[in-house]
C-alpha positions in Angstrom: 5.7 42.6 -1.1 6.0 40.1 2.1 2.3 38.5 0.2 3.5 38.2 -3.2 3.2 34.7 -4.2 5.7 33.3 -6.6 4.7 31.4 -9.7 5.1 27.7 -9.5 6.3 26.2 -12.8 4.7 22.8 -14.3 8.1 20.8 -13.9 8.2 21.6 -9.8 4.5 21.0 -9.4 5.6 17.7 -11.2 8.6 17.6 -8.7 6.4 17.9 -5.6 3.8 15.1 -6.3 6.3 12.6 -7.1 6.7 10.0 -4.0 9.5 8.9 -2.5 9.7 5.9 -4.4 10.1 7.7 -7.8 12.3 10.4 -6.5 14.6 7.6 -5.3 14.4 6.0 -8.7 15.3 9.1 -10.9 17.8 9.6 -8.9 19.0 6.5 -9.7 18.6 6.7 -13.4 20.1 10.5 -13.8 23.4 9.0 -11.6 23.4 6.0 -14.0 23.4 3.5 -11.3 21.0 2.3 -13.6 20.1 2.1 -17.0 16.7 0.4 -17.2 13.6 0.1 -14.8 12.4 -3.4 -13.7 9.9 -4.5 -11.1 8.4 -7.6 -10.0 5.1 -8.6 -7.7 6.7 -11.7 -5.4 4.2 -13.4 -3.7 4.3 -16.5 -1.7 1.7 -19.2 -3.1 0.3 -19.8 0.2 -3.3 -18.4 0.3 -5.0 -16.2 -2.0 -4.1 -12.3 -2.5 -6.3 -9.9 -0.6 -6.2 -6.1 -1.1 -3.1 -4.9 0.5 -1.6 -7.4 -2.3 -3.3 -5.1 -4.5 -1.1 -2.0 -3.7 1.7 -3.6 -4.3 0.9 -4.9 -7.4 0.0 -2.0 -8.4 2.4 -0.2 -7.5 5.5 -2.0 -9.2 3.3 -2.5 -12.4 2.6 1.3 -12.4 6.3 2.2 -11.5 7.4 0.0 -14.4 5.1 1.4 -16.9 5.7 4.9 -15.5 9.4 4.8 -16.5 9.3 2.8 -19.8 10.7 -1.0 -18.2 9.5 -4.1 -17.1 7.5 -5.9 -14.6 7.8 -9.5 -13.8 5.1 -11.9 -12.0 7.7 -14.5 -9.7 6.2 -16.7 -7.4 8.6 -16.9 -4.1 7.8 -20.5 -4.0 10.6 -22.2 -1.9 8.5 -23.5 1.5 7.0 -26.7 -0.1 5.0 -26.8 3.7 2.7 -24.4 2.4 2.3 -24.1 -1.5 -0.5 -25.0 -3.3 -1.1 -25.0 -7.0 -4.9 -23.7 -6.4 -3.0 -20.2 -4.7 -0.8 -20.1 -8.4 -3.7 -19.9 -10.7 -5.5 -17.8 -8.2 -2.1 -15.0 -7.8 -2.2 -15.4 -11.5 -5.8 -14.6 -12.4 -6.0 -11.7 -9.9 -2.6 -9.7 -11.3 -4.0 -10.3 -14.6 -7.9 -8.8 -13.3 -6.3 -6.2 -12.2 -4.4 -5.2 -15.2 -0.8 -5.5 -14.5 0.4 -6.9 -17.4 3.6 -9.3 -17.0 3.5 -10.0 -20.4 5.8 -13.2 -21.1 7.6 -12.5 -17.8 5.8 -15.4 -15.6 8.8 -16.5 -13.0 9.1 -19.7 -10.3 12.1 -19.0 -7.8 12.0 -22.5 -7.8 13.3 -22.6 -11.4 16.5 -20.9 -9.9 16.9 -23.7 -7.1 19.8 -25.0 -9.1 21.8 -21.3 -9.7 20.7 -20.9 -6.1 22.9 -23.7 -4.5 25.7 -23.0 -6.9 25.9 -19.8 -4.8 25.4 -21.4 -1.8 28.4 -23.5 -2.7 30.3 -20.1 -4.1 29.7 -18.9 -0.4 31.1 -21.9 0.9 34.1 -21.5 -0.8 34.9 -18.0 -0.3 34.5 -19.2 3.7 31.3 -17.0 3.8 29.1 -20.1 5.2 29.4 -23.0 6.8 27.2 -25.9 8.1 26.0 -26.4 11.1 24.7 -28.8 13.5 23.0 -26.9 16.2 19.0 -27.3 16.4 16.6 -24.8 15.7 16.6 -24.2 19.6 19.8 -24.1 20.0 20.4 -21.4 16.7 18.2 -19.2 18.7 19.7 -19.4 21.9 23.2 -18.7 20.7 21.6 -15.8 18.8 20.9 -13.4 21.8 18.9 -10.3 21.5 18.5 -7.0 21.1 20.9 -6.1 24.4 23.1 -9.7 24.1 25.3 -10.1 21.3 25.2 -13.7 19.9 27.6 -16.4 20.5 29.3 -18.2 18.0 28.4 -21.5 16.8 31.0 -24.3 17.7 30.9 -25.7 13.8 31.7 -21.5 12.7 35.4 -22.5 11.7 34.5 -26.1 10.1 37.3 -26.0 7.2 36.0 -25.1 3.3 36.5 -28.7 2.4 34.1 -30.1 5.1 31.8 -27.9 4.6 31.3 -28.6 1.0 31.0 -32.6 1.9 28.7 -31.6 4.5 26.7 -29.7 2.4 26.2 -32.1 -0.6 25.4 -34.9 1.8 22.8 -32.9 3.0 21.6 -32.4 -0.9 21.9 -36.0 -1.6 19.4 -36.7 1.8 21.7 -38.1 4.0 20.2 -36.0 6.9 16.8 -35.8 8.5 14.4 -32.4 8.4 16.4 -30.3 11.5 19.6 -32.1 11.9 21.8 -30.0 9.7 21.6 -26.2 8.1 23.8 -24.2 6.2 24.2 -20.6 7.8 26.0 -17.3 6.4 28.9 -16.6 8.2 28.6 -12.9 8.8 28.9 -11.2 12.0 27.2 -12.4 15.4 27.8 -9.3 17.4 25.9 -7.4 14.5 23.4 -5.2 16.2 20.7 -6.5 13.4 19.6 -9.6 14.7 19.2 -11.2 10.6 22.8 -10.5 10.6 24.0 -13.1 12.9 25.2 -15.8 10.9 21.2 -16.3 9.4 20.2 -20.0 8.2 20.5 -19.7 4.2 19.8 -23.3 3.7 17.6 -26.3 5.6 17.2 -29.9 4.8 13.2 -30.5 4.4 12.1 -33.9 2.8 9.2 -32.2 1.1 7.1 -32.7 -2.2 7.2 -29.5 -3.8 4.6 -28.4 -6.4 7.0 -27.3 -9.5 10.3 -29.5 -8.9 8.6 -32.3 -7.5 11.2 -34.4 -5.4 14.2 -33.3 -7.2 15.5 -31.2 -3.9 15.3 -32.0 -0.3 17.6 -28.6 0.7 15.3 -25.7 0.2 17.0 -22.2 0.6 15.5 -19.9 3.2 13.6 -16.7 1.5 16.1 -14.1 3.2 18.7 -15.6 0.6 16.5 -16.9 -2.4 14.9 -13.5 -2.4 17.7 -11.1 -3.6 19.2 -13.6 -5.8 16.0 -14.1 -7.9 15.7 -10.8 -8.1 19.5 -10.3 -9.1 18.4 -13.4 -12.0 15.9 -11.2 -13.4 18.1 -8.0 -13.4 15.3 -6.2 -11.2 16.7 -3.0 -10.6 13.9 -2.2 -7.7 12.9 -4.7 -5.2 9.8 -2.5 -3.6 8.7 -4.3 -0.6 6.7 -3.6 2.6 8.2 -1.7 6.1 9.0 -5.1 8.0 11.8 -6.1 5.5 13.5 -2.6 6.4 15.6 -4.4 9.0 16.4 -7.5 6.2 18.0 -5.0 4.0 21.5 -5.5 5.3 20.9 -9.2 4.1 19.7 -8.5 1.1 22.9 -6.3 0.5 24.8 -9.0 1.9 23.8 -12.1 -0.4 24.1 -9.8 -3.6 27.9 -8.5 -2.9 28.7 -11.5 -2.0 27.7 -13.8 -4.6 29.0 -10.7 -6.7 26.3 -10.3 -9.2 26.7 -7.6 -11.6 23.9 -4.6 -11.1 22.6 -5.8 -8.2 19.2 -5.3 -7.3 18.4 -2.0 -4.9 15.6 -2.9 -1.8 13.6 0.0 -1.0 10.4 -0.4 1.4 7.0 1.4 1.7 4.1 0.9 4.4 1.6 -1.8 4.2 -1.8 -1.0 3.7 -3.9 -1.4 7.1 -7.8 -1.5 6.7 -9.9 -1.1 9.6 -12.2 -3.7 10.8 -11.0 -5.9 7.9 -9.7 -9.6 8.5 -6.9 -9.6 6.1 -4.2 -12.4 8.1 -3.9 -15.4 6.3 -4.0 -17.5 9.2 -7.2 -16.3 10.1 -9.0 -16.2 6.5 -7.5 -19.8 6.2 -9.2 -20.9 9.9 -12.7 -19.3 8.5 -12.4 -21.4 5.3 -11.6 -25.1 7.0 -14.3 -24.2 9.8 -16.8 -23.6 6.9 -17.9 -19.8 8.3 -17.0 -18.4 4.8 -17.6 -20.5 1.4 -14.1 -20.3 0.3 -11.8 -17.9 -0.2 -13.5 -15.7 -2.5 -16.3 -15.3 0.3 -17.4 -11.8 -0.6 -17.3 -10.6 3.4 -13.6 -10.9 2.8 -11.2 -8.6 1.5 -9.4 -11.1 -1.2 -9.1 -10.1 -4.8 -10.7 -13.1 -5.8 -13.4 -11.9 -3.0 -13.9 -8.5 -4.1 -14.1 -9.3 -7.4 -17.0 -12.1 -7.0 -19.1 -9.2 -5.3 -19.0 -6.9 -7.8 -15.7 -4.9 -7.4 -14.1 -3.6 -10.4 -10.0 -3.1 -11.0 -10.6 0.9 -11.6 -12.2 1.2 -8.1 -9.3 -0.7 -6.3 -6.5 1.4 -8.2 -8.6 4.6 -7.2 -8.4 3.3 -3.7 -5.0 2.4 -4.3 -3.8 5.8 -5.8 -6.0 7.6 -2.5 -4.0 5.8 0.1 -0.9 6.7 -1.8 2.6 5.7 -1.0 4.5 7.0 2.6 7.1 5.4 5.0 4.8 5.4 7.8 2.1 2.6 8.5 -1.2 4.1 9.0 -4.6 2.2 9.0 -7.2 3.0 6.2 -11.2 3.4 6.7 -12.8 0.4 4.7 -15.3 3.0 3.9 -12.7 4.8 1.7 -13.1 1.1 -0.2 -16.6 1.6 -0.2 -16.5 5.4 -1.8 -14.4 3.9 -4.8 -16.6 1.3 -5.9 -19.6 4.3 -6.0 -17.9 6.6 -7.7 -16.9 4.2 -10.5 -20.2 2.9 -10.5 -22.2 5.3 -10.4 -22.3 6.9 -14.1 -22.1 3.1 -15.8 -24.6 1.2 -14.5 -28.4 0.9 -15.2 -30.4 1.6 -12.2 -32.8 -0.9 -12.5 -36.1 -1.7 -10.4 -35.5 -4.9 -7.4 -38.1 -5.5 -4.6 -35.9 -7.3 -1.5 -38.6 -7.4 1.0 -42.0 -7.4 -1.3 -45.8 -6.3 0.0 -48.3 -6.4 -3.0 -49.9 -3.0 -4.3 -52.9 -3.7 -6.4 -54.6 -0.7 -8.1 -58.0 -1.4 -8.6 -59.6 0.4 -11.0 -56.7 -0.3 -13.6 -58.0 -2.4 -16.1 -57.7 -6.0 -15.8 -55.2 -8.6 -17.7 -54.2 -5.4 -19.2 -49.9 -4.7 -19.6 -48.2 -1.7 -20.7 -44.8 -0.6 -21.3 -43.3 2.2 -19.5 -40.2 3.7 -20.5 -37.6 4.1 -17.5 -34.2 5.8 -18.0 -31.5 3.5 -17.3 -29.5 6.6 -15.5 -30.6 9.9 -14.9 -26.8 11.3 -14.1 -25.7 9.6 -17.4 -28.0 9.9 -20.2 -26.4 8.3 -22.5 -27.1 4.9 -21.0 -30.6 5.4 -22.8 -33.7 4.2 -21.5 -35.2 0.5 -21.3 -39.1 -0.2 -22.0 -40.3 -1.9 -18.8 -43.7 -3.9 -18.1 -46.5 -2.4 -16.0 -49.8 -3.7 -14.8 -52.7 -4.3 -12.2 -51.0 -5.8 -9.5 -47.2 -4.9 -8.8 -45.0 -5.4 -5.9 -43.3 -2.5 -4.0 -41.1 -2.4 -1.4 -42.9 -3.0 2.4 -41.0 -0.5 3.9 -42.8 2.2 1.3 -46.1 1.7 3.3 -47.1 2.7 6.6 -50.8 2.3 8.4 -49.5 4.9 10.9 -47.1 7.0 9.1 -44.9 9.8 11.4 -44.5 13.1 10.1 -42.7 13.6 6.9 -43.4 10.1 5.9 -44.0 10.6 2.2 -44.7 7.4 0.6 -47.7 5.3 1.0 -50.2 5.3 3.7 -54.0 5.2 3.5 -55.1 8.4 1.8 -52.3 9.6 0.2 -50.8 10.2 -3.1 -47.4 8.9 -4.8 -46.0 8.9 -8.0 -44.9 5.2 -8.9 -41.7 5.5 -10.5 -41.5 6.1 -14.4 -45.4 5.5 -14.1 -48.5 6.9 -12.6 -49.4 8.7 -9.8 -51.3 6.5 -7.0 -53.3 6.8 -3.8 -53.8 4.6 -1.4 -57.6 3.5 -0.6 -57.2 0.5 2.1 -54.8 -2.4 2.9 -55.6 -6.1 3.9 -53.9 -8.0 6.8 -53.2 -12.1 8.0 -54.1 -13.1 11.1 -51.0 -12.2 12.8 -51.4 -8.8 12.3 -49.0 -8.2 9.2 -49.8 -6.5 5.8 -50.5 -8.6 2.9 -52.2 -6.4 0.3 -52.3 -2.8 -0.5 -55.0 -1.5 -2.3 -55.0 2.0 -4.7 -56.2 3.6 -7.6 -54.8 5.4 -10.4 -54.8 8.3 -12.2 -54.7 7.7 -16.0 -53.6 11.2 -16.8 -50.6 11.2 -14.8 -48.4 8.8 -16.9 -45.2 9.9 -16.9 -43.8 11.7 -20.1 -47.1 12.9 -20.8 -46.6 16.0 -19.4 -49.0 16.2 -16.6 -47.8 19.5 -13.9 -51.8 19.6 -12.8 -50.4 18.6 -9.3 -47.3 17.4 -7.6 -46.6 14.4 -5.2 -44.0 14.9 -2.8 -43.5 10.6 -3.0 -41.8 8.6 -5.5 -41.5 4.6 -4.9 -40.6 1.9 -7.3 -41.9 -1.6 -8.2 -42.1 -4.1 -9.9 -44.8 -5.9 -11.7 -45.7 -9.1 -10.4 -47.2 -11.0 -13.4 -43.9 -10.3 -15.3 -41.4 -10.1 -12.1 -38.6 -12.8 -11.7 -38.0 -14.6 -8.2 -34.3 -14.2 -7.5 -32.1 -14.6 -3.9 -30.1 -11.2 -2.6 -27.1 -11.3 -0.4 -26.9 -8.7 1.8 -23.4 -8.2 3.3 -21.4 -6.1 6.3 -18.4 -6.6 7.5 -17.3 -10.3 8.8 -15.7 -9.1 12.2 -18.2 -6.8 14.5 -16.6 -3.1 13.9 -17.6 -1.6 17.3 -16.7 -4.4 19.6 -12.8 -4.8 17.7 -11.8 -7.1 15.5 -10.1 -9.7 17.6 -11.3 -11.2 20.8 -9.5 -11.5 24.4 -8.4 -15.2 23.5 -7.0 -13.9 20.1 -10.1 -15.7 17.7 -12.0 -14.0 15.6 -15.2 -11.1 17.0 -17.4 -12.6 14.3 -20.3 -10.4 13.3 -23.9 -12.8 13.6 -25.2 -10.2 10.5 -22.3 -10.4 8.2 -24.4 -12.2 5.9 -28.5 -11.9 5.2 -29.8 -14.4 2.5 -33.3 -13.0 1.4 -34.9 -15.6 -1.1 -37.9 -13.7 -2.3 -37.1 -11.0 -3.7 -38.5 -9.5 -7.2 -36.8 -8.1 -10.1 -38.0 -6.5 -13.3 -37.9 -9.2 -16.2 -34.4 -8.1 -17.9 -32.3 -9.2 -14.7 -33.2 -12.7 -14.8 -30.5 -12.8 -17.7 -27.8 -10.6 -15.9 -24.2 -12.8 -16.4 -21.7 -13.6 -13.3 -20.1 -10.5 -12.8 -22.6 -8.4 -14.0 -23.4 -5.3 -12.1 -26.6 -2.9 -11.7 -27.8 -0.4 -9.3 -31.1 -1.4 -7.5 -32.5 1.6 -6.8 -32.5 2.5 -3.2 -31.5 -0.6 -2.8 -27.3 -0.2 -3.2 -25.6 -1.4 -6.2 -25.7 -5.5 -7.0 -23.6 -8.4 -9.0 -24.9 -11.3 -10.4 -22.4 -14.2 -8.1 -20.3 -15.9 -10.5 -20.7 -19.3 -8.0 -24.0 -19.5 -7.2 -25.8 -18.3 -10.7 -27.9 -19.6 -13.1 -28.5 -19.1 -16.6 -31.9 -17.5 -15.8 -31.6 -18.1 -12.2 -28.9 -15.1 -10.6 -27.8 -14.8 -7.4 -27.6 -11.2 -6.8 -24.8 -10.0 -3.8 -24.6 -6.7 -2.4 -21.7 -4.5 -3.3 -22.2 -1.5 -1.7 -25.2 0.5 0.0 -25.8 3.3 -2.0 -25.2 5.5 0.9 -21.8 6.0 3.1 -20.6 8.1 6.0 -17.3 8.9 4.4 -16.2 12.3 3.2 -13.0 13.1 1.3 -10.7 14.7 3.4 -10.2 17.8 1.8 
């Protein structure tokens, strides 16, 4: 029958999930090209890692595990212009949050400087590079572009013995930054721009944070890269889209320095989020013009960032394993982010009771000086979080947006007259509110209904209303950060000069808010739901012992919807 389906077996529903990336990897184990799995994470110490870092990390940490090898941590640290030992321990702490485990493997390409200009030399001798003299300027003029082929440079055919010379008097810093390079000598009619006899080497009279002054030849990245990873036997270099065109180069500087196994480059797309100021240039600008506290702001998209508001590593790999992998750059919504950080938080956390823009409810016929304990669930979707015994008394604090003088249709919470059930507690109705001289209300006044405890099993009536508080002879003062987005989404993220569209909201500070007693001893890095509120995380910067600093993570609430 033309409808009959045909059963699909385990193994090719297996086949069919796998990405490109893994089929290209089988492929190569089942042809024996190789006979082990290795990865590594490369970054650059130049700034801090933000989350498009993250999907790379996890990814080569995952593909590693997935197929029984190795994954390596190697920092690509040969620009000494840039490199700071703050951006090591930073790289280092966020791979190891997020739980990519490099075990002993911790690499500096640095360390290979030496094995580096031994095949620089190698090169030189097998007449594959040669030094030259032209300036930068001048490099790229000879170059052409995409419709000239280049011109030769007039030191090309310098002899094997003068270029050696050359070469170690440039090592021994006989030449000033710019005056001399060492280029491959490939092909400058190539129709891949890298491949027209690229600069491999450059004199730079530079400190550098690991080797200290030992070197004032640094080689470029193009030609450290692939032998580092050839050093570590990496069988996989997985990198992003724009080293696509590089590959050649790669190719190149492994044949032939002729290592044995060399390393295979195969490239995925980046990770784009929307609205989201991810350019290290820019995040670096907002740090030394003091808009964000650091690089760990929490309106910015770093690791360290996410994970000083409250982020956890199983919400960024389910964002991670969401996005998935694919040749083709495509942008993210940062709401998907968002969604990920719910959904693992959602069932762990105790949803406790916060005030962040207090009013005072008295009730007045409860009795005075008199405190009882209520007990509140700590998560109705997960009751196995238990419950907590929380104090109640006379005068409480609720949220000012739960009353209203002059209430619209379908308000349901507080307004004069009406009835509400105070949450885990009793049921209340308003009698009369007080008010300053400007107009604004400062006390709400109600009474109580002693029967209506909750767990007590009262059904005599039903209130449509449910509002939480606090009580304020046992509630803690404590400062919330509320958070959006750095850059103003609907006006675009840049402006027509290029800077930054800063966002005037991206951060609300609100000092007075109240907190039932048992988050005044929440740790850095500890996270609750507020209810209504969103879910919070004590600051690991700006907390006390006794005295937290609560940020925002996430409303509780989002627009985004699983694409189906």
């Amino acid at each position: 029958m033309e409808n009959e389906k045909t059963a699909v077996t385990p193994e090719e529903k297996e086949v069919v999930s796998k990405n490109f990336i893994e089929q290209e990897i089988e492929k190569d184990l089942a042809e024996g090209v190789y006979d082990h799995v290795q990865t590594r994470f490369p970054p650059e110490p130049n700034g801090y890692l933000h989350i498009g870092h993250a999907k790379s990390i996890l990814l080569n940490y995952g593909l590693a595990k997935q197929y029984g090898g190795k994954f390596n941590l190697r920092f690509d640290d040969t620009n000494p212009t840039k490199e700071k030992t703050e951006f090591v321990d930073s790289i280092m702490e966020d791979v190891k949050w997020l739980g990519a485990d490099f075990e002993d493997r911790l690499f500096f390409a640095s360390n290979y400087f030496q094995k580096m200009y031994e095949c620089a030399v190698f090169l030189i001798k097998k007449g594959k590079a040669f030094v030259c003299d032209l300036s930068a300027d001048q490099i790229r003029e000879y170059r052409g572009d995409f419709t000239t082929p280049g011109k030769e440079s007039p030191y090309r055919n310098r002899s094997v013995e003068e270029n050696l010379r050359l070469f170690e008097e440039m090592k021994e810093g006989k030449y000033q930054d710019g005056e001399k390079v060492l280029r491959a000598k490939i092909d400058m009619a190539s129709p891949n721009i890298n491949m027209r006899d690229p600069v491999i080497y450059r004199v730079a009279h530079m400190h550098h944070h690991n080797t200290g002054d030992a070197w004032c030849i640094y080689p470029m990245y193009d030609f450290a890269h692939p032998i580092e990873d050839a050093i570590e036997h990496i069988t996989h270099s997985i990198c992003t889209l724009e080293f696509e065109d590089h590959r050649p180069l790669y190719d190149w500087v492994v044949r032939e320095c002729e290592f044995e196994n060399p390393p295979r480059q195969i490239e995925f797309a980046k990770l784009y989020l929307t609205n989201v100021v991810t350019g290290k240039r820019y995040i670096k600008k907002l740090v030394e013009d003091k808009i964000v506290d650091g690089w760990d702001d929490p309106r910015l998209v770093s690791i360290a960032a996410l994970r000083r508001r409250g982020y956890t590593p199983e919400a960024i790999k389910m964002f991670v394993e969401m996005v998935g992998v694919s040749k083709a750059n495509s942008s993210v919504d940062s709401a998907m982010l968002e969604y990920c950080i719910r959904e693992d938080l959602k069932l762990k956390r105790s949803r406790m009771m916060a005030i962040l823009d207090p009013v005072k409810l008295v009730i007045d016929n409860y009795p005075e000086g008199q405190t009882e304990m209520m007990e509140v669930p700590n998560n109705l979707e997960n009751p196995e979080l238990g419950s907590r015994r929380v104090p109640f008394g006379r005068e409480l604090y609720i949220e000012r947006e739960d009353f209203m003088e002059e209430p619209p249709r379908k308000y349901f919470r507080l307004f004069p007259g009406n009835e509400v059930r105070l949450m885990s507690a009793y049921f209340v109705t308003c009698t009369g509110f007080e008010k300053d001289e400007n107009g604004n209300i400062t006390v709400i006044h109600a009474t109580y209904d002693p029967e209506t405890r909750s767990g007590s099993g009262f059904n005599a009536r039903k209130v449509k209303g449910t509002i939480h508080w606090v009580c304020a002879e046992t509630a803690k003062k404590v400062e919330c950060r509320l958070y959006e987005n750095i850059v103003d989404e609907e006006k675009g993220k840049l402006n027509e000069d290029g800077s930054l569209n800063l966002n005037p909201n991206s951060l609300t500070i609100l000092k007075d808010c109240y907190v039932e007693p048992a988050l005044a001893e929440a740790k850095p890095y500890e996270s609750f739901q507020f209810v209504r509120n969103g879910y919070f995380c004590a600051d690991c910067k700006d907390s006390k012992p006794g005295q937290p600093v609560f940020n925002r993570i996430v409303s509780l609430k989002s627009s985004f919807k699983i694409q189906k």
